[in-house]
N, C-alpha and C positions, 0 to 999 in steps of 0.2 A: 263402642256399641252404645253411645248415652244418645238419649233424644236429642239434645240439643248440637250433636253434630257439628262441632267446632271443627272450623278450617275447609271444610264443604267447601269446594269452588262455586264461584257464584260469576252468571254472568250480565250481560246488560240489555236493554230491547233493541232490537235490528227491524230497522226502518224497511229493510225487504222483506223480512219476515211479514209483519204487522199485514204490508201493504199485497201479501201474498192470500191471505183467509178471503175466500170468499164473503161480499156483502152478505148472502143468503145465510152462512151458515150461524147457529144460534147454539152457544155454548149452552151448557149444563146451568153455568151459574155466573152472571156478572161480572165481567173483571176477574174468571178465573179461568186455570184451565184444568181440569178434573179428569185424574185419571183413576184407571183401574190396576192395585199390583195385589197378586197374590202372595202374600210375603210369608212363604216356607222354604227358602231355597238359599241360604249364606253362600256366599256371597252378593248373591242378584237381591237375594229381600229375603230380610225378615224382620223380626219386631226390636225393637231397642231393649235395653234393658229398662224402661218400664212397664213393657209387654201390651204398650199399645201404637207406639209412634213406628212408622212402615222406615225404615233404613236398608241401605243398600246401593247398589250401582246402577238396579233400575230408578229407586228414588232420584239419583241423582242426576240420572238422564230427567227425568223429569221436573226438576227442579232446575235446570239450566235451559230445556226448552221454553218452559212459562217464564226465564227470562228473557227469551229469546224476544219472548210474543208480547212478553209488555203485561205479565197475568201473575197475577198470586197463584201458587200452586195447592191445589188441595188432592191427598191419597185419599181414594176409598180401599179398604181392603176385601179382596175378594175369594173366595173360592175357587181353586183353578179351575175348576169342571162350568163356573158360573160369569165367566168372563162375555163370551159372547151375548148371551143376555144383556148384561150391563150395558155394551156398546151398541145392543140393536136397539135397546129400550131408550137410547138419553140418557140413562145415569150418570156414565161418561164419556167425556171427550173424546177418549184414548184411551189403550189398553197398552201399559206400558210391563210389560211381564213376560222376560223369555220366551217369547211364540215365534214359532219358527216358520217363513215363509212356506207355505204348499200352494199347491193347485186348486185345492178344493176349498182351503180357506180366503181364498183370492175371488170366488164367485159371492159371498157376503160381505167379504172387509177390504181396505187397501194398506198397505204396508209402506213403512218409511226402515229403512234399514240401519242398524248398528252399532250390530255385531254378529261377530263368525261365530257360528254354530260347531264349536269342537268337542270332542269325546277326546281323553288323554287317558296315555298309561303311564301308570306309576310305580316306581317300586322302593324297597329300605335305600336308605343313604350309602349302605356297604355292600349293595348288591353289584353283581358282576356283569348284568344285563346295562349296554351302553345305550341299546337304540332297537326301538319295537316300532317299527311304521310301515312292513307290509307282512303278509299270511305266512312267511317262512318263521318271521319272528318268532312266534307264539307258538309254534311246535313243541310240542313236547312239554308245556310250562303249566304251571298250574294258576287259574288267571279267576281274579272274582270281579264278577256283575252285575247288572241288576236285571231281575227279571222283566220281561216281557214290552223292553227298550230297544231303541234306535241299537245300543251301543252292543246288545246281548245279541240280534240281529247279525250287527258287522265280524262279532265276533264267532260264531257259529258258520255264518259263511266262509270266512277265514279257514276256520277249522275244518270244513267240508274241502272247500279246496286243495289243504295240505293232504289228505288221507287218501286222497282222491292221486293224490302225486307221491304216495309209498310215506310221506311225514310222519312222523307222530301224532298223534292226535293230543287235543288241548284237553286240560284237567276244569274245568268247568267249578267255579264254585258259585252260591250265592248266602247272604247273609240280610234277613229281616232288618238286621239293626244296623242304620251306614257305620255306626262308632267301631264296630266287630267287623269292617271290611279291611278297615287301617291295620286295626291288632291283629287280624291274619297276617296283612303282609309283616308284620313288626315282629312277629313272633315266629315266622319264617314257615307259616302254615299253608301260605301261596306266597307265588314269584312274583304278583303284582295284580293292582287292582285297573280295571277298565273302566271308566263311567265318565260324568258329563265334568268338561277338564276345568268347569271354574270354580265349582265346588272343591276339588282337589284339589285344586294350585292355590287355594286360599288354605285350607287343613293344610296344606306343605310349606305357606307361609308361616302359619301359627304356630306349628308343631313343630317345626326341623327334622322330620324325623323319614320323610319321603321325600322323593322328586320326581321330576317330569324325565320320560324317556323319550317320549314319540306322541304328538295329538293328530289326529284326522279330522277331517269332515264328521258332522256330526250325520249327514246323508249319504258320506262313502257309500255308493263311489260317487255319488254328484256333491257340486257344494251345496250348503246348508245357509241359511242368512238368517240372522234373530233381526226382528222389527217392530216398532211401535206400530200399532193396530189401529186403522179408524176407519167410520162406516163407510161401506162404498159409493161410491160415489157424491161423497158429504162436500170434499173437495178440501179438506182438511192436511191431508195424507202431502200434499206438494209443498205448502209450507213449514210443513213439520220438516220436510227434505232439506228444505232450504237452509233452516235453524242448527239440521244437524254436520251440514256441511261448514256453516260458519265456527260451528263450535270445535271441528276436527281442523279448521285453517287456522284457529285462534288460541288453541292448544286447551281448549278448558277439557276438550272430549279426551286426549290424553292424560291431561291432570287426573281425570275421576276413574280412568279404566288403573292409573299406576297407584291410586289412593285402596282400589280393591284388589291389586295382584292380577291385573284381566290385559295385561300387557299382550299377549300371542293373540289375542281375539279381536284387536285392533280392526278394524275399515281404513281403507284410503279415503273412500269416496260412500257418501250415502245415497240411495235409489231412490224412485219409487216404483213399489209393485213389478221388485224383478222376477225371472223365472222360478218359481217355487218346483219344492218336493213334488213329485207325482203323487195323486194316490196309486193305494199300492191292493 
């Protein structure tokens, strides 16, 4: 977690890339490409240990893209609630920060895709629970969440559905603090926790002390797509695609997903502006 990020894959400029940017479009800043991440969320970003350099797996998507392109990379750190602004105004480039493809964010912005959007369940290392991946699972269990989430959502419908079919109904927990989500499960207080699976599966890397049972779509029942964000019709969005395909043929986009633990969240292939979330 140091700023200076030793062993970071780095990659080189791509001549398709380059020759992909529209003449028209006009970066942020000369020779860079300026993005936006909101760094609260370990493993996708957050701050180094000197509490000001942006680290993480979005930094580093973005740090192999502006190799892509031939640009020095510069982070702004933002506010998640303050992202769009940033990219309507010119601030930045791109919004490189866990946004998940929808419908309604597709009428402002355009999307280059680059990662699956999962929610995972987790539970103690000596638990008995092998595999939780549809609404039968979770019967009867006592399961923590996070409020007023994609994942708290999947999960209540879940629970609707079994009750609905003579099941058990689900024990519902939630905890203010994430650190007191883990120690429930650890302390045998619930059978396991439900939330967004790359944050988990990095606490299950550091910790040893949980594992992966079953991840979904983070849009169950549709799929989900996380994507670097930029304005519509800027014409930015198709060469970012480009860059992100070269870097999934050239193996640097698995070096950085396997340097955070973001292995299961993998893409074969990057888009742009596929079918997003409906609004709801």
């Amino acid at each position: 977690l140091s700023p200076e990020q030793r062993g970071r894959p780095r990659g080189t400029a791509d001549a398709a890339v380059e020759r992909a940017v529209p003449a028209s479009f006009r970066f942020a800043e000369p020779g860079t490409l300026t993005i936006g991440v909101a760094p609260s969320l370990p493993p996708i970003s957050s701050y180094a240990t000197d509490a000001r350099t942006v680290i993480g797996f979005d930094a580093d998507v973005g740090q192999l893209v502006s190799d892509s392109l031939g640009r020095k990379l510069k982070i702004v750190p933002l506010a998640w609630a303050d992202w769009p602004l940033a990219l309507e105004s010119g601030k930045v480039d791109a919004v490189i920060s866990n946004v998940t493809v929808t419908e309604e964010r597709k009428q402002k912005f355009d999307f280059s895709t680059y990662r699956k959007d999962q929610v995972g369940f987790y539970v103690r290392n000596d638990s008995k629970i092998q595999s939780i991946r549809e609404p039968k699972d979770v019967a009867g269990l006592r399961i923590v969440t996070d409020a007023g989430t994609n994942q708290e959502k999947i999960l209540l419908a879940w629970d609707r559905e079994n009750v609905a079919h003579g099941l058990k109904p689900v024990q519902v927990q939630y905890y203010d603090d994430q650190a007191m989500r883990i120690v429930a499960v650890q302390s045998g207080r619930a059978d396991a926790v439900f939330s967004v699976n790359s944050v988990l599966a990095y606490q299950s890397a550091q910790q040893g002390k949980t594992r992966l049972v079953g991840a979904i779509s983070g849009g169950w029942p549709r799929t989900a797509d996380i994507a670097i964000a930029t304005r519509r019709g800027s014409g930015l969005a198709e060469p970012l695609t480009i860059a992100l395909n070269g870097l999934i043929k050239n193996g640097r986009y698995q070096q950085i997903l396997d340097r955070w633990n973001l292995a299961s969240e993998a893409i074969d292939q990057s888009r742009t502006n596929p079918p997003g979330l409906p609004k709801i």
